[in-house]
C-alpha positions as MATLAB code, in Angstrom:
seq = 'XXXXXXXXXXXXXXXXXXXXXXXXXXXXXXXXXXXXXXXXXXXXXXXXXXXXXXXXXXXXXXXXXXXXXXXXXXXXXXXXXXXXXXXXXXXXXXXXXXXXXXXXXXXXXXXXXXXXXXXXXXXXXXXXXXXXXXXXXXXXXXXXXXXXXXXXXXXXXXXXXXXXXXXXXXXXXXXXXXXXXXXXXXXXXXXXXXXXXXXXXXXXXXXXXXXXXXXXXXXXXXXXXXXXXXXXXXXXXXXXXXXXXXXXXXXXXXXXXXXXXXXXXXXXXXXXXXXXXXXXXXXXXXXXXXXXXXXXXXXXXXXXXXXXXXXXXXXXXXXXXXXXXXXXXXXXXXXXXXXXXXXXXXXXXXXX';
ca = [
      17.701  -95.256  -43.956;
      17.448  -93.581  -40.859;
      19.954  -91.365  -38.020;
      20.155  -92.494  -34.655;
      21.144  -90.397  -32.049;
      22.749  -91.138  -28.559;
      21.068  -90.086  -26.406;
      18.262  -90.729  -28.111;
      16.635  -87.156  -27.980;
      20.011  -84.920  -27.494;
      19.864  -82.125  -25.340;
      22.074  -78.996  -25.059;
      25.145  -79.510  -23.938;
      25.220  -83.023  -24.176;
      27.422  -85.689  -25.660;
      26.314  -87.600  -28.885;
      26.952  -89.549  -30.895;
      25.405  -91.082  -34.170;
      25.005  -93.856  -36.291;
      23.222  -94.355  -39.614;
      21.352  -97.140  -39.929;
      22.381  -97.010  -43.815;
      26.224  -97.522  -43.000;
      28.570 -100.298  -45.104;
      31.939  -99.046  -44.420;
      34.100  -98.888  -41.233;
      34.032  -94.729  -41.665;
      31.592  -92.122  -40.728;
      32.513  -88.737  -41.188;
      29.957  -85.645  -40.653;
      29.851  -82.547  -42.660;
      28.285  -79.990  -40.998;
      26.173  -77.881  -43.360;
      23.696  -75.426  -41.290;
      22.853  -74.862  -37.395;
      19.986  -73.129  -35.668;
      20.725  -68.883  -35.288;
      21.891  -69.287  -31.527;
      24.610  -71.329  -32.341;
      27.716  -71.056  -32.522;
      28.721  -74.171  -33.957;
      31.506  -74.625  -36.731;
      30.459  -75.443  -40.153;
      32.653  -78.277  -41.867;
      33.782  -81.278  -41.673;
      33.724  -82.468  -38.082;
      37.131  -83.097  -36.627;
      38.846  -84.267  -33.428;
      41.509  -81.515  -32.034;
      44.289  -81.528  -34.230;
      47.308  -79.722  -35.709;
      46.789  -80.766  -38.795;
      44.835  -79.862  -41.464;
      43.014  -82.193  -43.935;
      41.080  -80.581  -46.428;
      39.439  -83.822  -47.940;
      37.495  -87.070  -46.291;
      39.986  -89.324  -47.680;
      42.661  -87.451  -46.022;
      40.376  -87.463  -42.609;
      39.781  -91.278  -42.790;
      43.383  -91.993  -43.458;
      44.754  -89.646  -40.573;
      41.712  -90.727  -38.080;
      40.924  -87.000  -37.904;
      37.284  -87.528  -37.919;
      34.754  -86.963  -34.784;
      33.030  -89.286  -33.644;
      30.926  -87.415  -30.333;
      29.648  -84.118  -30.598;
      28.217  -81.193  -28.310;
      25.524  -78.904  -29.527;
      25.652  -75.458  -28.070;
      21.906  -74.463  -28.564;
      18.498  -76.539  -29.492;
      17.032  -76.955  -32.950;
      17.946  -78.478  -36.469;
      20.952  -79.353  -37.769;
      21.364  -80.511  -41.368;
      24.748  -82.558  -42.029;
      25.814  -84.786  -44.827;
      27.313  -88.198  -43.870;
      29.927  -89.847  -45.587;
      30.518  -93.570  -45.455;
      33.879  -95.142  -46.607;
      35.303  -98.277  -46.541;
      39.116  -99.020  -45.565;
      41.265 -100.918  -47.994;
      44.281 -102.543  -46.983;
      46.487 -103.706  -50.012;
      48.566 -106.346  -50.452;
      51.779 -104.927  -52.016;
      52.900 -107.956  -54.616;
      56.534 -106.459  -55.002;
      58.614 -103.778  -54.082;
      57.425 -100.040  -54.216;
      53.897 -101.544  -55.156;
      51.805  -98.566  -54.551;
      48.777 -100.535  -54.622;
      49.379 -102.379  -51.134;
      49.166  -98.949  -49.813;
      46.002  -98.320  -47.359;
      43.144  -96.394  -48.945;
      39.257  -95.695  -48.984;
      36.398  -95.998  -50.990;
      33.537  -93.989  -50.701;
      30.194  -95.632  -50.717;
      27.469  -93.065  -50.024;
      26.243  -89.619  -48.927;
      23.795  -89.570  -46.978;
      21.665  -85.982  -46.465;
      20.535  -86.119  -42.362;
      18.942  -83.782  -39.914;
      19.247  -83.663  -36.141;
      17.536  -82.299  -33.638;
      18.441  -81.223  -30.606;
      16.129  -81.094  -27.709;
      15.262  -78.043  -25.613;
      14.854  -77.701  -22.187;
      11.923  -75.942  -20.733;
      10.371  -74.723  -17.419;
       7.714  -73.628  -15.972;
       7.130  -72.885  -12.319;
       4.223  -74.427  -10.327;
       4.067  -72.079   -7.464;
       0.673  -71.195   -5.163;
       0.524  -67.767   -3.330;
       2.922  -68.401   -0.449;
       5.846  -69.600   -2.659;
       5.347  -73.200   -1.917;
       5.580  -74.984   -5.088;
       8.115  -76.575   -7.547;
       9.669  -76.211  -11.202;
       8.200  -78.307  -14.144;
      10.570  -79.103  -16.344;
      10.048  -80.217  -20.369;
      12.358  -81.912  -22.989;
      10.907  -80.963  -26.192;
      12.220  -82.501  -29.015;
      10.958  -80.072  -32.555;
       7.280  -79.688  -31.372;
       6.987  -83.193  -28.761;
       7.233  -83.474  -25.372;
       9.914  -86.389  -24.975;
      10.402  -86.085  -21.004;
       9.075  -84.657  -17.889;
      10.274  -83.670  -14.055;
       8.839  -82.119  -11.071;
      12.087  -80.327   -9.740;
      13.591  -77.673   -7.137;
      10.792  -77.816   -3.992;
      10.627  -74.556   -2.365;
       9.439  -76.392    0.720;
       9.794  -80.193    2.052;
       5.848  -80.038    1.744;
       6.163  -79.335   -2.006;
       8.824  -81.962   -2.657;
       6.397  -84.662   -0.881;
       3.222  -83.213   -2.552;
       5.817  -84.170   -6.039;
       6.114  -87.658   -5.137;
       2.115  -88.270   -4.654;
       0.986  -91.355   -6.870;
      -2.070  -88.509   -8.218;
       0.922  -85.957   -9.129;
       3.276  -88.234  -10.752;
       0.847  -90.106  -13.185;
      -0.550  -86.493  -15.042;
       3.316  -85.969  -15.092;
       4.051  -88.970  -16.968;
       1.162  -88.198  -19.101;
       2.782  -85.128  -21.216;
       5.348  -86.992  -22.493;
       4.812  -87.455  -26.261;
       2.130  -84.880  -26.066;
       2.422  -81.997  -28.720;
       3.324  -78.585  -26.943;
       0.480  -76.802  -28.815;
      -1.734  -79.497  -27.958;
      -1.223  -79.935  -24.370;
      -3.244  -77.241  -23.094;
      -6.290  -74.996  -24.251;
      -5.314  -71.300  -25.722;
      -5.195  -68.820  -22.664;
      -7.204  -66.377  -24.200;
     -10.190  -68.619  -25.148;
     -10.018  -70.269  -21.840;
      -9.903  -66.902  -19.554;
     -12.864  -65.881  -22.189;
     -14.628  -69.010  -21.240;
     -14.580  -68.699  -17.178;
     -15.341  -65.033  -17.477;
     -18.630  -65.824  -19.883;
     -19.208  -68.745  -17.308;
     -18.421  -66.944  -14.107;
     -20.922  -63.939  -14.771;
     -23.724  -66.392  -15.679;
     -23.376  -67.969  -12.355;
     -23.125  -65.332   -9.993;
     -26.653  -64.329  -10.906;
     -28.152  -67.819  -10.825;
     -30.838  -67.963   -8.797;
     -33.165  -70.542  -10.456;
     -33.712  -74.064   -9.672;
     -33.097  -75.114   -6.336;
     -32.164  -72.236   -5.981;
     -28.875  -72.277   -6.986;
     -28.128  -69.199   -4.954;
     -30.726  -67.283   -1.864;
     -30.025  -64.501   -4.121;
     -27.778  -62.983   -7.536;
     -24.162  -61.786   -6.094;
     -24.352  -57.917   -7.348;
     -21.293  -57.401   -5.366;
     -18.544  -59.299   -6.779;
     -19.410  -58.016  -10.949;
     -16.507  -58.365  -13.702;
     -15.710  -54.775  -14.500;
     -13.611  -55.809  -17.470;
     -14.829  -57.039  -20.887;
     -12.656  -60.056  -22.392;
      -9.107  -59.090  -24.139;
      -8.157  -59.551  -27.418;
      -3.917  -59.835  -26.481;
      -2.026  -61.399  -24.072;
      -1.193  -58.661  -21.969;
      -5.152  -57.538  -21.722;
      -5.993  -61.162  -21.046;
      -3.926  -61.186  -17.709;
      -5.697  -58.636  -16.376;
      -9.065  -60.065  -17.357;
      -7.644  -62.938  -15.490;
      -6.562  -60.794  -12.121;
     -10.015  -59.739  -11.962;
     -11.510  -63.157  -12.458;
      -9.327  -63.932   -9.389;
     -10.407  -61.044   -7.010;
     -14.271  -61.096   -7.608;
     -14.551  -65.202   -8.065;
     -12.613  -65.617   -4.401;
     -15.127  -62.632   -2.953;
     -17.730  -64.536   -4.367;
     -16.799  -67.723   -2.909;
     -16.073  -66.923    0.463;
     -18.002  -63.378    1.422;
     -21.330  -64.836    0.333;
     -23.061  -65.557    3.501;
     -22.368  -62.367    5.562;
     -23.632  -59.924    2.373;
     -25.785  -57.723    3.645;
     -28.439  -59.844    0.923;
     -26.308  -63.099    1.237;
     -25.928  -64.995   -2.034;
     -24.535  -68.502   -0.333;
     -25.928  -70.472    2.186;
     -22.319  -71.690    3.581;
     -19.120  -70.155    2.536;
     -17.331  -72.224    0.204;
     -14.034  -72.066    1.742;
     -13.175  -75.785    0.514;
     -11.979  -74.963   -3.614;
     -10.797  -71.449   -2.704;
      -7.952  -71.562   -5.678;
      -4.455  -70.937   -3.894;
      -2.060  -69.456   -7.063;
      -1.391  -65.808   -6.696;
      -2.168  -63.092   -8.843;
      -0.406  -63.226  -12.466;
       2.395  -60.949  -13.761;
       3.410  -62.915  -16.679;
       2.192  -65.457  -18.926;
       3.914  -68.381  -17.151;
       1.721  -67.317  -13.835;
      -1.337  -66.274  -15.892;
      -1.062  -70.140  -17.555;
      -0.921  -71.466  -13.359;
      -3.653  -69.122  -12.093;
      -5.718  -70.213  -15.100;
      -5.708  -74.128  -14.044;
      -6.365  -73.204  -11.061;
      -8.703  -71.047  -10.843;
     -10.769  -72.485  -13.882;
     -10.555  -76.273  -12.623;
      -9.820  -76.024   -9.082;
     -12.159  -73.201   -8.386;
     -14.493  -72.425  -10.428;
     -15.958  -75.917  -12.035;
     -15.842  -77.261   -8.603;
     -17.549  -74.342   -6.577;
     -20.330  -73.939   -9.367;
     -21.216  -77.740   -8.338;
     -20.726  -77.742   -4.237;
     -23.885  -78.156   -2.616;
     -22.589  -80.155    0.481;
     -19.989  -79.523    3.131;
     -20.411  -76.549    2.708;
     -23.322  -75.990    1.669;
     -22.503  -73.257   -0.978;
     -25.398  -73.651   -3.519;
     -29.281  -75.249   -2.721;
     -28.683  -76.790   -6.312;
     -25.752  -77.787   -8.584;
     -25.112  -74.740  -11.076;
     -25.587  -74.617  -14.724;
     -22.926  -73.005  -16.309;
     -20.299  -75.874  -16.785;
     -16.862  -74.836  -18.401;
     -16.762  -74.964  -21.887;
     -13.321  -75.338  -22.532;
     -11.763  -79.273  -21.707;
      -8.797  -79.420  -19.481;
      -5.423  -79.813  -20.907;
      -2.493  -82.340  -20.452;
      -0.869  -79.692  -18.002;
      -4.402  -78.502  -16.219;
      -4.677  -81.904  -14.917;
      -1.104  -81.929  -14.083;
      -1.094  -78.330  -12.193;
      -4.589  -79.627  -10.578;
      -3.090  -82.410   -9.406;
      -0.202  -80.969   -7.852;
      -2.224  -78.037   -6.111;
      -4.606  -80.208   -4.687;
      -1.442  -82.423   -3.268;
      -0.267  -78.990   -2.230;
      -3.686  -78.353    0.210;
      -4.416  -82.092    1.194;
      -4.172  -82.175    4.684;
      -2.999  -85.840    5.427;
      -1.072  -87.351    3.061;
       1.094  -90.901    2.732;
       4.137  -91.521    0.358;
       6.284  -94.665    0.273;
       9.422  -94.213    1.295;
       8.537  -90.881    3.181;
       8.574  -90.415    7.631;
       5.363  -90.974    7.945;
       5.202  -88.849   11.578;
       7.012  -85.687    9.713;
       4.979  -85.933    6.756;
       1.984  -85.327    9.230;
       3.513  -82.571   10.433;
       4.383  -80.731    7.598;
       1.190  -81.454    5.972;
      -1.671  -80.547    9.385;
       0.947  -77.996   11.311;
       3.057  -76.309    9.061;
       6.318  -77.553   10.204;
       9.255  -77.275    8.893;
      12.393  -80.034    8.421;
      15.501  -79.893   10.745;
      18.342  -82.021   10.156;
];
């Protein structure tokens, strides 16, 4: 005994329709019963426009009266009864024989909930504005579809279409929300533990010529949000000094710059950015500068101070997308090769 929806995971705004898996009769009428705070939707018996004015489901089934699409004006549960009748047609046996009248029997209530999907975004941008919008359907707490959308740049919209990009994107859906990435706060804790252990790592190899006293964390870790994105700002500034000033220090710390995993989101002012610096600078920075000991030659040995914290569903996807961002040359069916090139190596831009 079950509600189907058409679609199957509703979204704002959007037609539907339902059918109950339950259902004997040729009737379906919907009582509304309660709607999420936002909306605005009547309570009732559902009807089609109408002058008239049935006050029971018998008079709705025998005046057609009842709806059979509806439009949701906001995202969350809806609880509804559903009443199933079945049509009668009587054969009158003489004259005035009231019981070859039409009429309907009811043959169950059934108690139903529907949910209606919300929409969500998130925008993937790096530090010159190149970048697009991720958008979510979330249907209660699961992720039921994903899209790369709105490219600030031709660049960005190819980088969407990379095979590496598109199958992280795919992965979300069904994913939990709350499961899809590690907490901010424990993560940003985590780099900034990890971070300070490896600037001063001078050990086996060695790691570095000699401990980075420059480019020190200031800031102890924050216990809220808003403390947490500054944690995070600093992380940026002193991580990116460490990465790419080490060889000119007066007592250089790096053998070779490591110009290659320089992270590329900008500076956070809200929690959206703060979640897009994080990835980056966590996964496409940090865990892969700690390790470079090759073209360049950053480190004499691989650090020691791995990440803690697993990536997420959306860390790989952000990753992924960044480092699709920064490739150089890069090949997409169904994409001018020749332009591609020269978006990608010279910063071009598309004409008509």
């Amino acid at each position: 005994m079950t509600l189907t929806t058409t679609p199957t995971y509703p979204t704002v705004g959007e037609s539907t329709t339902f059918s109950e898996s339950s259902q004997v009769g040729e009737v379906l009428i919907v009582e509304l019963l309660t709607a999420p705070d936002a909306s605005t939707q009547t309570l009732g018996y559902q009807l089609i426009a109408t002058d008239e004015t049935p006050s029971t489901i018998f008079e709705i089934a025998a005046g057609d009266y009842q709806a059979t699409a509806f439009t949701f004006d906001a995202s969350g549960e809806y609880t509804m009864k559903l009443y199933d009748l079945r049509r009668w047609d009587g054969s009158p046996q003489f004259d005035g024989d009231s019981g070859g009248d039409e009429y309907f029997e009811l043959l169950a209530v059934y108690d139903r909930t529907a949910l209606i999907s919300s929409k969500i975004e998130l925008n993937l941008y790096s530090a010159g504005g190149e970048g697009v919008t991720l958008q979510l359907t979330v249907n209660h707490n699961t992720i039921r579809a994903s899209e790369l959308l709105n490219p600030t740049t031709e660049k960005a919209k190819v980088a969407a279409l990379e095979s590496t990009v598109l199958t992280p994107l795919a992965a979300l859906v069904t994913s939990s929300v709350t499961g899809m990435n590690p907490g901010l706060m424990d993560a940003i804790a985590d780099l900034h533990a990890k971070y300070e252990s490896h600037r001063v790592e001078v050990g086996g190899g060695p790691v570095h010529l000699a401990a980075d006293a420059t480019n020190v964390l200031r800031l102890t870790p924050a216990d809220s949000l808003e403390g947490a994105i500054i944690n995070l700002n600093e992380i940026r500034e002193e991580l990116l000094e460490h990465m790419k000033d080490g060889s000119a220090a007066t007592v250089p710390w790096h053998t070779e710059d490591d110009l290659k995993n320089l992270p590329i989101a900008a500076q956070a002012t809200s929690l959206g950015e703060a979640t897009v610096l994080l990835s980056d600078l966590r996964l496409r920075g940090y865990a892969r500068h700690q390790v470079q000991t090759a073209n360049p030659t950053a480190h004499g040995a691989a650090g020691g101070f791995a990440l803690a914290t697993a990536a997420g569903l959306l860390d790989d996807l952000i990753v992924a997308y960044f480092d699709a961002i920064v490739v150089e040359d890069t090949k997409v069916n169904g994409e001018p090769e020749g332009a591609i090139d020269a978006l990608h190596q010279f910063g071009f831009t598309k004409g008509e």
